[in-house]
Wavefront OBJ file of the C-alpha trace (Angstrom):
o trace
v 116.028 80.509 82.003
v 118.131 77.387 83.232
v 121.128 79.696 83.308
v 119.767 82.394 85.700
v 122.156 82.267 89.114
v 119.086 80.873 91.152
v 121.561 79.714 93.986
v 120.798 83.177 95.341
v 117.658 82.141 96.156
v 116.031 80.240 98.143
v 114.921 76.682 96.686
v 111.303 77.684 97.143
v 111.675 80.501 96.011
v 113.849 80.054 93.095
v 111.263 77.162 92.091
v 108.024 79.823 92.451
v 110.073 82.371 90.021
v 110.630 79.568 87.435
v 107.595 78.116 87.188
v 105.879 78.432 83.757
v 103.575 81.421 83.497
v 106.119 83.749 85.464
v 107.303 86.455 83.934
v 111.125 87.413 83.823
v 110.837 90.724 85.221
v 109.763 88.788 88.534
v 112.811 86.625 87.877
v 115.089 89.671 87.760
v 113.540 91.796 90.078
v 114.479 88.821 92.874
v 117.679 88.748 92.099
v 118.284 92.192 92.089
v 117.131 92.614 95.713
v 118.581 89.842 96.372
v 122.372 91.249 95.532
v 121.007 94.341 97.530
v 120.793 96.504 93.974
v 118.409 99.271 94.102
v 115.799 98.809 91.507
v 115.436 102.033 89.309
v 112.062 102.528 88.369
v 110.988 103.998 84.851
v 107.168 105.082 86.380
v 105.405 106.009 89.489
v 103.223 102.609 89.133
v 103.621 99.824 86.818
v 101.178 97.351 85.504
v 101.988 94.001 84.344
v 99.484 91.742 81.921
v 100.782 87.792 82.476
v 100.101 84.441 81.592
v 99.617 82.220 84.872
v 98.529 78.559 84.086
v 95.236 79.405 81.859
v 94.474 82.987 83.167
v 95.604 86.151 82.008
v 96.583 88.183 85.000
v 97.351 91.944 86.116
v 99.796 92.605 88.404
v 101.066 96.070 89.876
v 105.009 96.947 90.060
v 104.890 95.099 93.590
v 103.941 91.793 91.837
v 100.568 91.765 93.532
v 97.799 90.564 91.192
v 94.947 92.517 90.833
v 92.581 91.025 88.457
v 92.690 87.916 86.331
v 90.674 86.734 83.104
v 90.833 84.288 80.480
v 91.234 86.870 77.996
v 94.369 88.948 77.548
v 92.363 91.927 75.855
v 89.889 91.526 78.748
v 93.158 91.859 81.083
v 94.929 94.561 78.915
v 92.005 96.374 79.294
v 91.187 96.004 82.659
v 95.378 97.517 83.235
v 94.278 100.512 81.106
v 91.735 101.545 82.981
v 93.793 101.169 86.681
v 96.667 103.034 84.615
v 94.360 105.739 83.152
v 92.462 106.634 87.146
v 95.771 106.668 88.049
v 97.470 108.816 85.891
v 94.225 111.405 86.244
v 95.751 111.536 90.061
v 99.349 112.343 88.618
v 100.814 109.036 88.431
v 103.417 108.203 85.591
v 102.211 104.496 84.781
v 102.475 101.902 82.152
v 101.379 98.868 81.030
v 102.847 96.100 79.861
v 101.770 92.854 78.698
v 103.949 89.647 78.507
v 104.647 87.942 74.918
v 104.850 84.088 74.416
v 108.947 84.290 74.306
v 108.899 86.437 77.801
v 109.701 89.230 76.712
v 107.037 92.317 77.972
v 105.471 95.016 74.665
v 104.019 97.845 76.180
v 100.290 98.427 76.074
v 99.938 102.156 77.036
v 101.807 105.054 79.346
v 100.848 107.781 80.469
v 103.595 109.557 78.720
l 1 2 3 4 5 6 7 8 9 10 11 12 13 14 15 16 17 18 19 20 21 22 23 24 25 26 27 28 29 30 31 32 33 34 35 36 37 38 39 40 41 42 43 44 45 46 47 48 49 50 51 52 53 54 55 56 57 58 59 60 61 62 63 64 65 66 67 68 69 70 71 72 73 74 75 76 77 78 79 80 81 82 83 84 85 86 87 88 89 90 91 92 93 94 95 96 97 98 99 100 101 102 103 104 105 106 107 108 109 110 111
């Protein structure tokens, strides 16, 4: 990720998004508004299952975290659930859950 423009950033910022345990989408998402790029959103509400230091943790599409474990089914599950009460009030959500290279595999939708 030592490639990523981080100059448009600020340094404590640019050091919080590369920090092991972030996930890219963070990464991209803050350089996107930072260019001013309108973010196009695939769902109503996203859910995110990442690895922070030792704890497995869910975040929404905001980046705010909403329940952590030590175990990513624990986690995964916990997302599920959020996702499922939310598409019973006619959200489109999804899950996803980040993979050791980064990269996100989804978990479940609502589609």
């Amino acid at each position: 990720m030592g490639s990523l423009p981080t100059s448009l950033l600020a340094p404590a910022q640019a050091a919080k998004f590369l920090a092991p345990g972030y996930g890219s989408v963070l990464v991209i998402r803050a350089l996107a508004n930072k260019m001013g790029q309108v973010q196009k959103k695939s769902h109503d509400r996203e859910y995110h299952v990442v690895m922070h230091g030792f704890r497995w943790w869910v975040e929404d599409d905001e980046g705010a975290s909403l329940h952590a474990s030590v175990d990513e089914h624990d986690a995964t599950a916990w997302a599920i659930q959020a996702a499922q009460n939310d598409h019973a009030g006619g959200l489109d959500v999804i899950v996803c859950v980040e993979q050791p290279d980064g990269s996100y595999k989804m978990a479940w939708h609502s589609r």
